[in-house]
N, CA, C and O atoms as a GROMACS GRO file, in nm:
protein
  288
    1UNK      N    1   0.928   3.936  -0.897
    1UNK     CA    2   0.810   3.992  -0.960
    1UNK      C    3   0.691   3.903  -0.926
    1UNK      O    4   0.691   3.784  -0.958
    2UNK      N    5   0.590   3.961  -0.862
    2UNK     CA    6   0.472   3.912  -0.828
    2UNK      C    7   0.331   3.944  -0.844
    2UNK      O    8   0.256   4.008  -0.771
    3UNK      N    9   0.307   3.874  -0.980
    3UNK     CA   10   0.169   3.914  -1.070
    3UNK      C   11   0.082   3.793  -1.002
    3UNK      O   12   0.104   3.676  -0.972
    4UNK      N   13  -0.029   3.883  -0.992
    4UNK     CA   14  -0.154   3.786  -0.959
    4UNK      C   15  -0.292   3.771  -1.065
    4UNK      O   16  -0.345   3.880  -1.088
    5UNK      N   17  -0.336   3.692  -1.109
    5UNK     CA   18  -0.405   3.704  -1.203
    5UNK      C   19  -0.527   3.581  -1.127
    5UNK      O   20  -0.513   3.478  -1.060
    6UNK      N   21  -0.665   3.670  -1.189
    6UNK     CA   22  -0.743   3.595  -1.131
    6UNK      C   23  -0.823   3.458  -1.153
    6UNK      O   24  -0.842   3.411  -1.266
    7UNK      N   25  -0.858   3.415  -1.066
    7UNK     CA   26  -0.904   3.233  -1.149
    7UNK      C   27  -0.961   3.273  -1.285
    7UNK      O   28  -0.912   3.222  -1.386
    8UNK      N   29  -1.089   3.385  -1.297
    8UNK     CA   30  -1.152   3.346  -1.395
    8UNK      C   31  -1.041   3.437  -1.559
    8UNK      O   32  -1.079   3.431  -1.676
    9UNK      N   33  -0.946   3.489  -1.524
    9UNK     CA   34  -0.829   3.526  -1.619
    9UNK      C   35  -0.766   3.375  -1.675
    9UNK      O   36  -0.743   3.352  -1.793
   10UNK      N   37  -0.744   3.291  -1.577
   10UNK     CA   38  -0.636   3.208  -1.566
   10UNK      C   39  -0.680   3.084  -1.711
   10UNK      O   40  -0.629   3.036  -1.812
   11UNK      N   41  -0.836   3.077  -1.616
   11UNK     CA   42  -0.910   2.940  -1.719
   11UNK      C   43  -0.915   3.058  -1.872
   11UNK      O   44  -0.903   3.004  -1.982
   12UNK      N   45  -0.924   3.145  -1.868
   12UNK     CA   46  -0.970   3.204  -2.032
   12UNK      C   47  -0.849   3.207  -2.055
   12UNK      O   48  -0.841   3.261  -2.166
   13UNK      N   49  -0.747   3.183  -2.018
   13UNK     CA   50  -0.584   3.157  -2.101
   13UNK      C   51  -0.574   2.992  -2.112
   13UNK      O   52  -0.560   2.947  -2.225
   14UNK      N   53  -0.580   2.918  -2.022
   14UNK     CA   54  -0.608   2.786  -2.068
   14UNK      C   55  -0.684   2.747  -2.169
   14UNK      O   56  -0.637   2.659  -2.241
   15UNK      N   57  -0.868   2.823  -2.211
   15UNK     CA   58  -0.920   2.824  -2.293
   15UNK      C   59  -0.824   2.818  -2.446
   15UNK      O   60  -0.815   2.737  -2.539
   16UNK      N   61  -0.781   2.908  -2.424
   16UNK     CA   62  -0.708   2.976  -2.520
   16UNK      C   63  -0.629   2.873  -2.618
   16UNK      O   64  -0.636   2.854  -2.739
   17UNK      N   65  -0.559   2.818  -2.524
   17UNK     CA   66  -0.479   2.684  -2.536
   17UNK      C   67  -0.533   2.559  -2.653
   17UNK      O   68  -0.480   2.494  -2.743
   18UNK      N   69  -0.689   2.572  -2.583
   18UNK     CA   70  -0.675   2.464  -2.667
   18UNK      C   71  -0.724   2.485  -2.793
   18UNK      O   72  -0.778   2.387  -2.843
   19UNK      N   73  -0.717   2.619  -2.881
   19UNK     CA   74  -0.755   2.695  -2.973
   19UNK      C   75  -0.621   2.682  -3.042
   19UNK      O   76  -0.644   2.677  -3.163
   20UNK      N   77  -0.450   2.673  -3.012
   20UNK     CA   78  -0.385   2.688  -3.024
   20UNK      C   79  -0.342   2.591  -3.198
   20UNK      O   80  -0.372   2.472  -3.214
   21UNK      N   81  -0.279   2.669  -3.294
   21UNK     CA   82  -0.284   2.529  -3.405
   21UNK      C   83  -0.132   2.486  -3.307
   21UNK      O   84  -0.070   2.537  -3.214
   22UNK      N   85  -0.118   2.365  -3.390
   22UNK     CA   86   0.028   2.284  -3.402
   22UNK      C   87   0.052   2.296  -3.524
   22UNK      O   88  -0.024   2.282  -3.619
   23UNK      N   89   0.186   2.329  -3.518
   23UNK     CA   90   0.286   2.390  -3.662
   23UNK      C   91   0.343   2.234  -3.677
   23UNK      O   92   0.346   2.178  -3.787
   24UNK      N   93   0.382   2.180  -3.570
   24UNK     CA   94   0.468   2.044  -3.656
   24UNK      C   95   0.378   1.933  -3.701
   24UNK      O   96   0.439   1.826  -3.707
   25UNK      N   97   0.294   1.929  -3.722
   25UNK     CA   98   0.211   1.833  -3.806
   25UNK      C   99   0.185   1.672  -3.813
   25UNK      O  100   0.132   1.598  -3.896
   26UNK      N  101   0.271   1.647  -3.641
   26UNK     CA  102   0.260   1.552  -3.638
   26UNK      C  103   0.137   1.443  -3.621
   26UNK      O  104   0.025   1.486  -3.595
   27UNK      N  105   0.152   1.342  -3.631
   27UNK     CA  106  -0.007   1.310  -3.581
   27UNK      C  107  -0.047   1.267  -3.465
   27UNK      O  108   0.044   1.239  -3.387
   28UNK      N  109  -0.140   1.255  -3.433
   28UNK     CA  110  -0.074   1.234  -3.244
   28UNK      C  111  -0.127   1.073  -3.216
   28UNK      O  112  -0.239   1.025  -3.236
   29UNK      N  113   0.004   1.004  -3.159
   29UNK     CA  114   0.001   0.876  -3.166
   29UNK      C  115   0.030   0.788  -3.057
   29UNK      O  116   0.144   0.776  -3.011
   30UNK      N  117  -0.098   0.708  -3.000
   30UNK     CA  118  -0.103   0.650  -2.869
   30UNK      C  119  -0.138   0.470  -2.911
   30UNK      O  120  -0.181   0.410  -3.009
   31UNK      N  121  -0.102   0.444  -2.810
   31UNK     CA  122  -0.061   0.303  -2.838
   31UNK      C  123  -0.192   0.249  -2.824
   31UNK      O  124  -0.282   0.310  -2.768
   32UNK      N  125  -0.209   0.094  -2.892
   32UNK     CA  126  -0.368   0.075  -2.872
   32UNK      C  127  -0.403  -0.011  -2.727
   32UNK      O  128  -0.306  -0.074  -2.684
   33UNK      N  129  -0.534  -0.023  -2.644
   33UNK     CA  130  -0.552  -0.062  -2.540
   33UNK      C  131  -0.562  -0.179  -2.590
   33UNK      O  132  -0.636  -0.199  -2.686
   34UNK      N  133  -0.464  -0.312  -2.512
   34UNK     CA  134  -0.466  -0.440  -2.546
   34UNK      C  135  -0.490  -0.524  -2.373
   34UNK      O  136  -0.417  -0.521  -2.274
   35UNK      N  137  -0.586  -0.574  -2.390
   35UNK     CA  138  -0.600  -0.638  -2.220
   35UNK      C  139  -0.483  -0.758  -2.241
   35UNK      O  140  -0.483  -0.828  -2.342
   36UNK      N  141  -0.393  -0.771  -2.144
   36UNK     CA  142  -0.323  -0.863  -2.098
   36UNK      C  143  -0.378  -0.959  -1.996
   36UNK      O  144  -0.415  -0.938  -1.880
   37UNK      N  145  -0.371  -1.094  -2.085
   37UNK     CA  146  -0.433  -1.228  -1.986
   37UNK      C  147  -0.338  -1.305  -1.915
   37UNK      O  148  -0.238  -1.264  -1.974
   38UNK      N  149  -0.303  -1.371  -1.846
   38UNK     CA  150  -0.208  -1.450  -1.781
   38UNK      C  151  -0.309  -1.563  -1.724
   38UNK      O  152  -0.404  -1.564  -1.645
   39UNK      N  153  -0.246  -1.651  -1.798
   39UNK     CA  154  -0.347  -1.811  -1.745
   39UNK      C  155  -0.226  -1.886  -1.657
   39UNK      O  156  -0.154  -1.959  -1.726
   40UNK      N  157  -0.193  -1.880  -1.511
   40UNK     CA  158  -0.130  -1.999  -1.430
   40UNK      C  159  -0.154  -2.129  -1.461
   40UNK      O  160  -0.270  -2.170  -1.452
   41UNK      N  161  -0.050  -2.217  -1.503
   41UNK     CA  162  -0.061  -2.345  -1.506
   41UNK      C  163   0.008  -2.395  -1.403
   41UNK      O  164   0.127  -2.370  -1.384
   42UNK      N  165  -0.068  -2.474  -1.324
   42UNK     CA  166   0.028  -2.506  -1.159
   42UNK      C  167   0.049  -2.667  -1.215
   42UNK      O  168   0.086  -2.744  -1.126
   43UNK      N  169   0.029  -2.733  -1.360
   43UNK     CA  170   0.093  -2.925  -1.384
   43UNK      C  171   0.232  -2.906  -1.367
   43UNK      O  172   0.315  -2.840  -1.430
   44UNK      N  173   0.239  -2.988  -1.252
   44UNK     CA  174   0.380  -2.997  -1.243
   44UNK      C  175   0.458  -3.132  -1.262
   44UNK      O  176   0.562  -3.175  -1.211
   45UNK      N  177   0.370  -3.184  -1.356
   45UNK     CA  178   0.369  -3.295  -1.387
   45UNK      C  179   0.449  -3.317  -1.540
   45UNK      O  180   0.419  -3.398  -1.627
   46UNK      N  181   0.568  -3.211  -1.543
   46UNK     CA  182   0.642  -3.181  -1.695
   46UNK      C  183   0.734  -3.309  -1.645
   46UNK      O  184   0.740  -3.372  -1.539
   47UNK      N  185   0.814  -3.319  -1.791
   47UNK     CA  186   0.962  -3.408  -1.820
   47UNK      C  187   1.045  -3.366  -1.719
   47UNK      O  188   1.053  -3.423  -1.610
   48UNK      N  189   1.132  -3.232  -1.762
   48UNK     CA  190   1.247  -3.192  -1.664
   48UNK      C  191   1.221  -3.165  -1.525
   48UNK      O  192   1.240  -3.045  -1.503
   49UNK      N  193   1.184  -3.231  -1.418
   49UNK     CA  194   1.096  -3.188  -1.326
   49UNK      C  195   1.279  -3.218  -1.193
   49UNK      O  196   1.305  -3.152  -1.092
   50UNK      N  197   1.364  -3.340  -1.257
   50UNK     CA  198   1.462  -3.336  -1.148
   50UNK      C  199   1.566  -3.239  -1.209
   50UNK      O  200   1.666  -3.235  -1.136
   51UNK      N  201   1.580  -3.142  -1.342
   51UNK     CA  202   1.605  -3.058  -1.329
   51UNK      C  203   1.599  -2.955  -1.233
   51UNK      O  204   1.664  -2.923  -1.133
   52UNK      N  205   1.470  -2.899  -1.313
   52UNK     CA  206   1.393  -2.818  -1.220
   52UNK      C  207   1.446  -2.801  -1.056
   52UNK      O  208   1.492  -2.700  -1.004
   53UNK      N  209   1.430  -2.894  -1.014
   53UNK     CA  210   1.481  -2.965  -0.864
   53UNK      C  211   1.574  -2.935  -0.847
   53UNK      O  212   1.573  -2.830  -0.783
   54UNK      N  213   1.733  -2.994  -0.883
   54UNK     CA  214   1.827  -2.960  -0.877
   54UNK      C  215   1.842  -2.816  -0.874
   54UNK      O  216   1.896  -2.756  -0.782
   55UNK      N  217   1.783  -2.752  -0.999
   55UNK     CA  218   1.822  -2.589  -1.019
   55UNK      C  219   1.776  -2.510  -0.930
   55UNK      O  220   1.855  -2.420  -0.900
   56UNK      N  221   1.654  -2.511  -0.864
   56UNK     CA  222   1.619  -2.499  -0.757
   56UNK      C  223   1.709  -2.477  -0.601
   56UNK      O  224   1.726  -2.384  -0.522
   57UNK      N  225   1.759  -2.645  -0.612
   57UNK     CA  226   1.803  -2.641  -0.466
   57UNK      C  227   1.918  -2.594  -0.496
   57UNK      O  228   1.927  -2.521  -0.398
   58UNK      N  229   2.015  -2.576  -0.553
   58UNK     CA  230   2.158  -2.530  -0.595
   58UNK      C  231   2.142  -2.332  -0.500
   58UNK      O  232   2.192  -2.288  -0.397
   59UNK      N  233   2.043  -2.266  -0.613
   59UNK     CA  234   1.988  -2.137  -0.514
   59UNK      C  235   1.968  -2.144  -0.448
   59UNK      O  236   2.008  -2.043  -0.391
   60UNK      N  237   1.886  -2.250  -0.329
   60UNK     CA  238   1.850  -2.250  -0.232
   60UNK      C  239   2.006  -2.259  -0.104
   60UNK      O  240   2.023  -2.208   0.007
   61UNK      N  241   2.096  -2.351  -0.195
   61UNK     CA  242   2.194  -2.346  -0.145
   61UNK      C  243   2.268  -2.246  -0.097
   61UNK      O  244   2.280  -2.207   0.019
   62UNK      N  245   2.317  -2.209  -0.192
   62UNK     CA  246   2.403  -2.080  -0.208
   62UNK      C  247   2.337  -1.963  -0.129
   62UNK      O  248   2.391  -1.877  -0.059
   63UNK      N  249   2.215  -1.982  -0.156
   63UNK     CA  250   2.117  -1.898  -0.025
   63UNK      C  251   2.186  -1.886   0.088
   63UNK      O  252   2.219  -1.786   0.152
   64UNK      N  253   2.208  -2.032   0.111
   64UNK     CA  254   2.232  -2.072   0.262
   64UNK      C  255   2.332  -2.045   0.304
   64UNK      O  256   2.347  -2.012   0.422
   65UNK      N  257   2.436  -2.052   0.210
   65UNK     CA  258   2.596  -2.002   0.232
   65UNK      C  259   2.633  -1.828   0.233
   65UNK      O  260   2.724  -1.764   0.288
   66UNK      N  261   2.525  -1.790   0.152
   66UNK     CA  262   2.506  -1.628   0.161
   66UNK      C  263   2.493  -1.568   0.301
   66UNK      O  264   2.556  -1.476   0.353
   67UNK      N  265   2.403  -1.638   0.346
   67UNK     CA  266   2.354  -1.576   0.479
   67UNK      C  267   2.412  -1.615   0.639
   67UNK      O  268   2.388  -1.566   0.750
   68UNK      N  269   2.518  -1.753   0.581
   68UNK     CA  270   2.608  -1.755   0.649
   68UNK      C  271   2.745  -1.643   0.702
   68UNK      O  272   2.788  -1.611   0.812
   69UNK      N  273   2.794  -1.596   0.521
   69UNK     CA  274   2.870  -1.496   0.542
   69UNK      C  275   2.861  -1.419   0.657
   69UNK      O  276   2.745  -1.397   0.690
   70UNK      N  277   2.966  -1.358   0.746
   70UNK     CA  278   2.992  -1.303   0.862
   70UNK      C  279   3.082  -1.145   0.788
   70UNK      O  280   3.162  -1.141   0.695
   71UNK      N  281   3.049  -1.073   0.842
   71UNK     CA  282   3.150  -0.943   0.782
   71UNK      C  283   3.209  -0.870   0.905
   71UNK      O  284   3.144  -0.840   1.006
   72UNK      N  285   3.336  -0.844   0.886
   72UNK     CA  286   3.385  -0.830   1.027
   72UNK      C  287   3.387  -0.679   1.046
   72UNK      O  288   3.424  -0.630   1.153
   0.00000   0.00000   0.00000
């Protein structure tokens, strides 16, 4: 079935729309606009720093052994 209806039909049914009530009564609920800041701190001048290090190179390791793998 192939009805054609014309632009200026189409917008006076959209019109229509927004005339429409809402029966469920909800309220309509959008979250509030909050700007998100992100400040980089590059001191790398903390306590655990040969942590850090270690935990680091351990991934870096295993990296290395990853990409060794051969698959036959």
């Amino acid at each position: 079935m192939n009805t054609r209806v014309s632009m200026s039909d189409a917008l006076s049914n959209v019109e229509v729309l927004y005339e429409l009530p809402l029966i469920d009564s909800q309220p309509s609920v959008e979250g509030a606009n909050n700007a998100i800041v992100y400040e980089a701190n590059f001191d790398t001048n903390f306590e655990d720093k040969a942590a850090y290090i270690t935990g680091i190179s351990k991934y870096i390791e295993e990296a290395v052994l990853h990409s060794n793998l051969v698959i036959d």
